[in-house]
N, C-alpha and C positions, 0 to 999 in steps of 0.2 A: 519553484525555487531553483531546480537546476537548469530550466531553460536559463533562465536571470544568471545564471552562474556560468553558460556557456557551453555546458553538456549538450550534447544532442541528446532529445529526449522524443520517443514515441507514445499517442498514447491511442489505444485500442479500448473500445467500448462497443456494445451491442447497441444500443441508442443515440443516432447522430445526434440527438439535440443535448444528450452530458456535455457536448463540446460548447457549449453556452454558457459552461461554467468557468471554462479556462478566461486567463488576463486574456485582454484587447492583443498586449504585447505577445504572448506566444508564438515562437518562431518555431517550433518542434511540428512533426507529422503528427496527424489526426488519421486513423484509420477506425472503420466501422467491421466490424467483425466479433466470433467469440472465442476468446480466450484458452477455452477447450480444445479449440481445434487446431488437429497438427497443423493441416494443412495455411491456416490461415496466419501462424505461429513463424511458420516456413515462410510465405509469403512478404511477411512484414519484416523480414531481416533477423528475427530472435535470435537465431544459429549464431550472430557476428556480433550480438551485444554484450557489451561489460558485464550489465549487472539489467537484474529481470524483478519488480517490484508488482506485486499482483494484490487491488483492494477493491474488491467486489464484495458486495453486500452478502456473500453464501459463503461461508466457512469451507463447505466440500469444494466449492468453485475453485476456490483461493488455493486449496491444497492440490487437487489436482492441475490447474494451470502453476505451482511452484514446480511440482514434482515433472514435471513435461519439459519445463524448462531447465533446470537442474539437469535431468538425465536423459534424454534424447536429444536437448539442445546443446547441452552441456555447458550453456551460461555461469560463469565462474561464480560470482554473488547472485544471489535470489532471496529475495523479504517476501513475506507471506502477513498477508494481515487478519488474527484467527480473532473474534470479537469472545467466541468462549474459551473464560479463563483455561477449564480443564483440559479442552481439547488444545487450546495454546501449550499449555505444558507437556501434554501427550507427543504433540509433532514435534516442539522442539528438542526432545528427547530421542525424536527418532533424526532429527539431525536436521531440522527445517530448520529457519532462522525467521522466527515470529515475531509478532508484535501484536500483542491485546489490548487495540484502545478499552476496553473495559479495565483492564487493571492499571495501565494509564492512567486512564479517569481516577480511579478510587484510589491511588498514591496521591494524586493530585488534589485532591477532595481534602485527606487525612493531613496530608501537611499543609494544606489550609486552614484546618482545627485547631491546629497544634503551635501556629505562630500567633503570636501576640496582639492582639484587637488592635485595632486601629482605634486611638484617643479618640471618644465624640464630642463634637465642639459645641460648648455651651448654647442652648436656646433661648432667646429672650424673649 
């Protein structure tokens, strides 16, 4: 969505074949590398970025590549994506700025319940 929007956008993943998931249209950098590491952090330009969005499947990953970028890159916004509710609330306490698709889901779920059925149309 922000390529489409005009951002320049990088995306860094340990498995070049993720990048098979991206649109046909993506104009943004593809690099292979991991997330943890200064050095590869430093090489992809992080230092000069806006904003640093980290969604890997490991909650520790995720925090420590936010925290990397946050304070040794000193990237001005950083989203962290923490899948456990409690440890989502833990870090963003400690001043991360999280996001729990698990508590996502289950707002989403709830106010699903809670709106009005959809009329069912007669069977004949």
């Amino acid at each position: 969505m922000l390529d489409r929007e005009g951002q320049e956008v990088t995306i860094l993943d340990l498995d070049p074949d993720a990048f098979r998931r991206l649109p046909a249209d993506f104009g943004g950098q593809r690099h292979v590398g991991n997330g943890i590491d200064q050095e590869v952090l430093s090489r992809i330009g992080v230092g000069e970025a806006d904003a640093f969005v980290v969604v890997t499947q490991g909650d520790n990953r995720n925090v420590m590549a936010a925290q990397m970028a946050k304070h040794i890159f000193g990237v001005p916004r950083v989203v962290c994506r923490i899948y456990d509710p409690i440890r989502e609330e833990l870090y963003h306490k400690l001043g991360l700025e999280t996001i729990s698709p698990t508590k996502v889901g289950a707002r989403l779920l709830k106010e699903a319940l809670e709106r009005e059925p959809a009329s069912r149309g007669s069977s004949d």
